[in-house]
N, C-alpha and C positions, 0 to 999 in steps of 0.2 A: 504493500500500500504506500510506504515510502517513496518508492521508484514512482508511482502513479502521481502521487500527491504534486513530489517535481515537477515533472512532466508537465501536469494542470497549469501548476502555478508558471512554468517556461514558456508559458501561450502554444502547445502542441497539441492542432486540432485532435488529434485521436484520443487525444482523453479530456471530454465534458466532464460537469458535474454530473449529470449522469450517468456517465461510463462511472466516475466513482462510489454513487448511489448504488450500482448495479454488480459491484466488486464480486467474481467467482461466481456470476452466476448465468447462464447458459446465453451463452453464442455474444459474451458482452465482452468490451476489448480491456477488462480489467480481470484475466481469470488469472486463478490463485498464484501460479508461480509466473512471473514477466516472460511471454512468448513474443519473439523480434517479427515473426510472419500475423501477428494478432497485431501489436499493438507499433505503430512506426514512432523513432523515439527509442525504443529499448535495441540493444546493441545487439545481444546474445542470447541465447534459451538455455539455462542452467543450473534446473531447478535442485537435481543432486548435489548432495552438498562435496566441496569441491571443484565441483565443475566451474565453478566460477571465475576462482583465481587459475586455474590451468588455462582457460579462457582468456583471462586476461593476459597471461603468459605468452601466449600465441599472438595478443592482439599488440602487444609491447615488442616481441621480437620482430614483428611487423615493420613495423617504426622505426625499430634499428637496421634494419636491413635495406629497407629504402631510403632512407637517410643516408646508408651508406653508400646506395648507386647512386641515388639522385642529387645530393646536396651542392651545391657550390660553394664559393668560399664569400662569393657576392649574393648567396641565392638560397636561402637553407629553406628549399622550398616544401621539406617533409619537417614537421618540427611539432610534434604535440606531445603531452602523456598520457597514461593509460593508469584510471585510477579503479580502483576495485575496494570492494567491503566483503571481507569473511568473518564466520563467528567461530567461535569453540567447536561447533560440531566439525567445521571446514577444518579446522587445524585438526582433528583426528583423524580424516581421511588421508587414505593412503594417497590418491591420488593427487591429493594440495600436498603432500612430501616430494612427489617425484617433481610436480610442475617448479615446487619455490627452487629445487634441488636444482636444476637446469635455469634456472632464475638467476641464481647466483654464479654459476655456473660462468654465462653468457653474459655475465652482466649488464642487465637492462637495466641501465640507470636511468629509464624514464618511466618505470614501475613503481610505484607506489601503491601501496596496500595497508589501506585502515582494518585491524583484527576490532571487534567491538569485544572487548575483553571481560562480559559481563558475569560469567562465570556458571551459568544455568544453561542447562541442556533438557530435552523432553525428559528424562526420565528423575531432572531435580539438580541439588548441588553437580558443577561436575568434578568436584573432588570427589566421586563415588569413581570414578573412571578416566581423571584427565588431571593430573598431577606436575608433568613435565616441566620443565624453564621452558615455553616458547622463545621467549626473548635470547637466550642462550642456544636454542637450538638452533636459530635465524641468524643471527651469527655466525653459527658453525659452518650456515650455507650459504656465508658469501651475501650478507644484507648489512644492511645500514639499518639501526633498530632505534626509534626515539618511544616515550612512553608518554603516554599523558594520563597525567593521572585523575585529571576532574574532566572526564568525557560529557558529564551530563550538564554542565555550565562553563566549562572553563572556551572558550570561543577565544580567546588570545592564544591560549595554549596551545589548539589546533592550528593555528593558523602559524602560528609560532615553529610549529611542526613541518607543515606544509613546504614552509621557507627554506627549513633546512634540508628538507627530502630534497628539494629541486637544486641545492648548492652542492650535492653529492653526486655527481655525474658518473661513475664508474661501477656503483650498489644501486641494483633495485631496495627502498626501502620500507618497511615496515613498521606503520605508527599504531603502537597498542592503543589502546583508546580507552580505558577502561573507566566503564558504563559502569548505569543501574538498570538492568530491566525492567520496565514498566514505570521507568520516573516520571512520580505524581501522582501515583496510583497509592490512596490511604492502606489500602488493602491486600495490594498483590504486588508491589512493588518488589523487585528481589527475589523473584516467586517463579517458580515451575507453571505455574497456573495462566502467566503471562503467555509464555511460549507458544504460538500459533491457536491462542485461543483469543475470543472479543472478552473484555471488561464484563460485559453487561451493563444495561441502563442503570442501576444503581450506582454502579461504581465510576461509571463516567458520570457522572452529575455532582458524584464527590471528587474525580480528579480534575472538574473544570473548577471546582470552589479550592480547591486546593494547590491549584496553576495561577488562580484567581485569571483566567479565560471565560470572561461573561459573554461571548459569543455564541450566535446559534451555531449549531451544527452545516457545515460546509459554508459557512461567514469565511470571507477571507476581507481581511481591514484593510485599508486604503491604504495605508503606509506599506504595510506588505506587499499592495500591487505594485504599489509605485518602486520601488527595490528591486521587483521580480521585469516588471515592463524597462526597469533604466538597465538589466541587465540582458534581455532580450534585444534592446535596440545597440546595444556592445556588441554581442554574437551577430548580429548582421552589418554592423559595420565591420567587424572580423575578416566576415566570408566577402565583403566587398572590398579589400585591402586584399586578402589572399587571392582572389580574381584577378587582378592588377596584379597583382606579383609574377603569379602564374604567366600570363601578358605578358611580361617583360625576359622569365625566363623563355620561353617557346619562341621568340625573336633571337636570343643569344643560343641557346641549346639547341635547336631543331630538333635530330635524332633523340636525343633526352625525354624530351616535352612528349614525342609521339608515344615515347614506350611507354612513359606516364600515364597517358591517359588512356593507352590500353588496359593498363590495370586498375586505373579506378573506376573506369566504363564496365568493363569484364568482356569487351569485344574483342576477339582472335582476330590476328591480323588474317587478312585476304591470303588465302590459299595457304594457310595452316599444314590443310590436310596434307597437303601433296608431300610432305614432309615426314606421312608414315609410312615403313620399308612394305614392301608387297613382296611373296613366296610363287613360287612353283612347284608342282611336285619331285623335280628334279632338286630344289634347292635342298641341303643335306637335315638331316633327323637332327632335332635338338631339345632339348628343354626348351617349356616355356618360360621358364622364368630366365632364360638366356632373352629367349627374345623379346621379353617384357624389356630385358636391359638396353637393346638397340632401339625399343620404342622410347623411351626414354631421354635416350642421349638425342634422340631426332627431335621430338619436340623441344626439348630444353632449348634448343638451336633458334626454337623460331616462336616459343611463347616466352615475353617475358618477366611473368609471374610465376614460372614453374618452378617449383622448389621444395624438398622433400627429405627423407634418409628413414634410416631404419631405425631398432628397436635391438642395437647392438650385433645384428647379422647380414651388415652389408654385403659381406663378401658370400651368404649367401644366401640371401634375397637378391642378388644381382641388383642393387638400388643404386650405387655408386655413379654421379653423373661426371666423366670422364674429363671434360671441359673447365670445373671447376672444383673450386678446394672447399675446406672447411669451415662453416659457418662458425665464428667464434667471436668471444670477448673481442678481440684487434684483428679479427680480419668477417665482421656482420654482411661485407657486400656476396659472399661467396655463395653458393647453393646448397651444399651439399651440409644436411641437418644431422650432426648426432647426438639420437638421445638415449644413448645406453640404453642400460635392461629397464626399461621402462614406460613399458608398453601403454599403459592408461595414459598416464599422463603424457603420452606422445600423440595419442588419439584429439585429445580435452585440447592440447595446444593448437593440433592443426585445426578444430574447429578455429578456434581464435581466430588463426591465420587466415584459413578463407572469409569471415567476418570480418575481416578489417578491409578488406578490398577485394569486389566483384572478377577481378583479373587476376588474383594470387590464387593460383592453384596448385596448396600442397598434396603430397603422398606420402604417405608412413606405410611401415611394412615390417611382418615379423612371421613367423611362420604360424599359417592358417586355424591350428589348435589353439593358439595365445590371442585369437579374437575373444576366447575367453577372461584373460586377464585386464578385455579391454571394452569390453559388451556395451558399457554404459557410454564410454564417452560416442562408441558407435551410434546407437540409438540416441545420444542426443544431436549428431551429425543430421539423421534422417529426420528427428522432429522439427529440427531447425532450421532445414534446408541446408547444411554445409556441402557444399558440393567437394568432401574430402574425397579423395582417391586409396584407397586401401589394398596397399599391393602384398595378397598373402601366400606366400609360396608354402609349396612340402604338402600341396593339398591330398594326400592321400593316402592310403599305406602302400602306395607307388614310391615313400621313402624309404622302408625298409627295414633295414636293422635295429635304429632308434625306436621300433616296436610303437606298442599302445598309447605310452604316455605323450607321443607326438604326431601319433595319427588322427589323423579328425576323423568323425562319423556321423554325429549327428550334426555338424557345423553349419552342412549346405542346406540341409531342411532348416534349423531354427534361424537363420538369418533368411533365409525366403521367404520367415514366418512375419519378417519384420517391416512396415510398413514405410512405404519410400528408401525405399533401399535397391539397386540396381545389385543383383548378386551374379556377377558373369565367370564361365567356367570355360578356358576357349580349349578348344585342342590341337590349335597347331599355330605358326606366325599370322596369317591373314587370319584368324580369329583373335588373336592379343591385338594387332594392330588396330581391330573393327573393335572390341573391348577399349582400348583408348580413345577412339574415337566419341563413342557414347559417351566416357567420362568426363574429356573435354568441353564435350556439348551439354552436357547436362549440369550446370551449376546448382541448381537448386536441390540435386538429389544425391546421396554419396555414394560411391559404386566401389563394391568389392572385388575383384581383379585376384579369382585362386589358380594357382599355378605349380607344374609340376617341377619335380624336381628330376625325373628321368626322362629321357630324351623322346619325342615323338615325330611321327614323319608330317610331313607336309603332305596332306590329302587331297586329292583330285573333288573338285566342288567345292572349298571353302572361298568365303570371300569378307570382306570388311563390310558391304553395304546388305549380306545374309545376317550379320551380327547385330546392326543398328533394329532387324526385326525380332532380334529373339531367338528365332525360330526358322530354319528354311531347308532345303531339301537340298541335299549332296550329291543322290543320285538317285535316280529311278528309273528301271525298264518294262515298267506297266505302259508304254505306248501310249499315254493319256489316257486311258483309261485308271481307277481303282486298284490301286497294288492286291494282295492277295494279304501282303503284311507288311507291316512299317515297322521298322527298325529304329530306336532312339537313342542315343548317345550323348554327353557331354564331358568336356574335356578329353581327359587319354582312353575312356572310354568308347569313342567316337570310330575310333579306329580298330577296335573289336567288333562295332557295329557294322564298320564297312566290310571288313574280311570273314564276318558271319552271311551276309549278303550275298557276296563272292559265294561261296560254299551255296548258299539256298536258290542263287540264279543255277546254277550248274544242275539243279535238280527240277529244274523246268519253271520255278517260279518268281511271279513277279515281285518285287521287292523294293521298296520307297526307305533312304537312309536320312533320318532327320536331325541335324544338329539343334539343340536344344537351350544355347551358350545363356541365355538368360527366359527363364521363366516369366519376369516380371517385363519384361518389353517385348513379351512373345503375347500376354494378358495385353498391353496398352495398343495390338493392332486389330484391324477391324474383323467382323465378324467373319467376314466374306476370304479375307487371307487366309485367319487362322482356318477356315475351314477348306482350301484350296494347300495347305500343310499338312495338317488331320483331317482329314475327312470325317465324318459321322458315319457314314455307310461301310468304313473299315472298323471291326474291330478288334481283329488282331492285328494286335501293338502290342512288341516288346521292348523294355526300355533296361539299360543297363550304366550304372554308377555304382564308381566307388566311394557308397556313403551309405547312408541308412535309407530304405525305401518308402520310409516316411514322404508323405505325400501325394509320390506316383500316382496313386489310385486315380488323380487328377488328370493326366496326361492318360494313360493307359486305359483308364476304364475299368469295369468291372470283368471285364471278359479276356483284360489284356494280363501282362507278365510283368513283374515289375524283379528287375534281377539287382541286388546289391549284398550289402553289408549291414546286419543290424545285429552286430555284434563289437565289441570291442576287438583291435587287430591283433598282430604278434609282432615278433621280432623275430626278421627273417630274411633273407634277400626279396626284392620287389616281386621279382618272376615268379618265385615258388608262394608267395603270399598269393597274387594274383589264380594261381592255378587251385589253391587250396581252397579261396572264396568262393571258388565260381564263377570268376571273373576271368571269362573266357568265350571266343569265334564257337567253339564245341557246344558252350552251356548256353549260347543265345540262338546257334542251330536246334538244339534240342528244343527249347520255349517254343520256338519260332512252329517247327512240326508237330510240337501238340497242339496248335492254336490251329491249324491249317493245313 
């Protein structure tokens, strides 16, 4: 209600007093945790606690990064901070450990971060559970830590504060703030009871006599307006000074200015695409996740927002952008992002990062199992619209020896369960390349990008503009007519599909091979394709993945086969894993002849 209340009083039409009147409740642009696609005005969608300062993290190292391409020495035409508020709860998430960790790290000394140090958590005192020196601990990570001790009146103090955060350029800093919860409140002040719950009419009618606040309820006084409107009319003589500035640099800079405003715009320069590598079947067998690395190094070349790294397995996630070095404390102009083992908080930042400008488009990546260590900042990527790029390799027990605890199984159903989420599985380079392509174009929705870690061939019929559908046909020798049975595949899968085909053409039947690289933009085409794909009037369909068959039943039908893994894997060579599943041209021939 804080953020809203601002907001109101900032003259930003999307929040009336009615929007405030109407706070959390259905289809009104004040619901309970601040959403950026609800309400225009709010930066970030972060309601997990955590998420916030990770968020901020992202939106800080923003700052420092194009600062560091763009700035002149006549022209410092990037130059803002990035303030953020966490509580108690935020500092016992793991995930505000890893982001402040990498904060200090990189030092974003245009980070500032007020803790409201009030000492109450939903479940009461948090000396039941939350003990630590913050203040020490922040420290330890490379912060600049000021404390104020009268949060709930001291206003010189804070500002006091503020002054010396911004005279500290090399620390992101940290101003404790320590509050009273619910100060004013006769009765619940200090209190558990405060914590996401209302006063009640009684008890607001004793904390307006006890603020001595004799205003009605959403009274805002004259003096306040006039405070609030002489600082609105500041903020746009601001942006009409930075207009003019801007002006001045795009006369001196030319090339600078252009690349600029591709990324605050979020438009791709003209002819982007031509920039992704295309395959043949003669071109040689490889991992995908090699050739996620060639799509990679081609775009960075010719977007430039692109910017990215891993989750401490560069070297193998193939994330490494070849062109350029390490993003760090003294050298922020660079590309190439690490954020050690620490997958959440790698997630939480790169929202940040795509939030701070429509044209920076990061990627993080770690292997495909560890989307579990990082689920949340995912989904709030999709709730939020981050159009982050999630490059997951080792998608399968197609890695091998590392056994179970790093095979995924159920990964590819519960992230396809996940709404606005682009979940692409390609099987070979003109499928990775048609996989970038979607991720590129689609800003508003985050796309996951799983990739093998054993090599696969380059298949006859895939293509880049088959992947932007989802869903399309590889090969089929039903003569336009009804195949007799359709074959489905995705990623290295695909290619079991094809060579079971091979084998059921040789026996006189017709056979439709469908690649399947994303379920969810295979769902956004029309009625009339998808059904010109699957047909209705077939229904034997077999489908074959390495994952759990959760799902299928969708694709397949009731009538059809759905061939995977719904069990946890081994630890084994890939080959002999793969023959032991049933992940096999034999075991989708079989399906295939009992259906038909």
């Amino acid at each position: 209600m804080l953020q809203y209340a601002l907001l109101h009083l900032a003259g930003y039409d999307s929040v009336q007093e009615d929007d405030l009147k109407n706070f959390r409740q259905w289809q009104s642009r004040t619901p309970g945790h601040p959403e950026n696609f609800e309400t225009p005005g709010v930066e970030v969608t972060t309601g997990p606690l955590g998420q916030g300062i990770a968020n901020a993290v992202g939106l800080a190292l923003a700052e420092k990064h194009l600062a560091a391409r763009f700035n002149k020495p006549d022209n410092e035409i990037v130059d803002h901070y990035t303030y953020t508020i966490l509580g108690d709860g935020c500092q016992m998430e793991g995930v505000a450990n890893e982001a402040c960790s990498l904060a200090g790290h990189w030092g974003l000394g245009k980070l500032i971060a007020f803790y409201d140090d009030n000492h109450i958590s939903i479940d009461g005192d948090t000396e039941i559970a939350f003990t630590e020196n913050v203040e020490e601990r922040f420290k330890g990570l490379g912060w600049h830590v000021i404390w104020v001790k009268n949060g709930n009146t001291g206003y010189d103090e804070i500002r006091a504060a503020i002054k010396e955060a911004k005279a500290v350029k090399d620390k992101p800093t940290l101003i404790k703030v320590t509050t009273t919860i619910g100060y004013g409140s006769p009765n619940k002040a200090n209190s558990y009871s405060v914590h996401g719950s209302a006063l009640g009419a009684k008890e607001v009618d004793a904390t307006r006599k006890n603020l001595a606040w004799p205003h009605e309820p959403f009274h805002v006084p004259e003096d306040v307006k006039r405070h609030w409107s002489h600082h609105v009319q500041q903020g746009a003589a601001l942006e009409v000074e930075w207009n003019a500035k801007f002006a001045e640099y795009e006369k001196k800079y030319k090339d600078e200015a252009a690349e600029l405003k591709l990324i605050i715009t979020g438009e791709p320069p003209a002819g982007w695409e031509k920039a992704l590598p295309t395959y043949t079947p003669e071109s040689p067998a490889d991992a995908t996740r090699n050739l996620s690395q060639q799509n990679l190094n081609a775009l960075v070349k010719v977007l430039p927002g692109f910017l990215g790294g891993s989750a401490d397995l560069a070297s193998s996630n193939m994330t490494l952008l070849k062109m350029y070095g390490n993003f760090q404390k003294d050298t922020p102009e660079e590309r190439n992002l690490r954020f050690g083992v620490r997958e959440h908080g790698m997630g939480a930042i790169c929202n940040g990062i795509a939030h701070h400008s429509p044209g920076l488009i990061p990627y993080c990546a770690t292997f495909f199992v560890f989307t579990d260590y990082m689920r949340a900042a995912i989904r709030m990527s999709a709730l939020s619209q981050a159009g982050v790029i999630y490059v997951m390799t080792h998608d399968s027990i197609g890695l091998g020896e590392d056994g179970p605890t790093h095979q995924p199984i159920e990964h590819l159903a519960s992230l396809r369960a996940m709404p606005n989420v682009f979940m692409l599985r390609p099987a070979d380079g003109n499928e990775t390349a048609g996989a970038y392509k979607v991720a590129i174009l689609n800003r508003n929705t985050p796309s996951i990008i799983a990739l093998s870690r054993q090599k696969l061939p380059q298949l006859p019929g895939t293509s880049i503009e088959g992947v932007e559908k989802g869903g399309y046909i590889i090969s089929d020798n039903s003569s336009g007519n009804n195949p007799d049975i359709i074959l489905i595949g995705t990623g290295s899968e695909l290619e079991i599909a094809a060579k079971a085909a091979d084998e059921l053409r040789k026996g006189g039947k017709a056979v439709r091979v469908v690649s399947l690289v994303s379920w969810e933009l295979f769902d956004n085409q029309s009625d009339a394709y998808k059904e010109s794909v699957l047909p209705s009037g077939v229904s034997a369909r077999v489908s074959i993945e390495a994952g759990s068959t959760f799902g299928w039943e969708k694709i397949v039908g009731s009538k059809g086969k759905a061939i995977g893994i719904d069990r946890f894997g081994a630890s084994a060579p890939a080959g002999r894993l793969y023959k032991e599943f049933g992940l096999t041209p034999e075991a989708v021939v079989a399906a295939a002849k009992f259906l038909c």
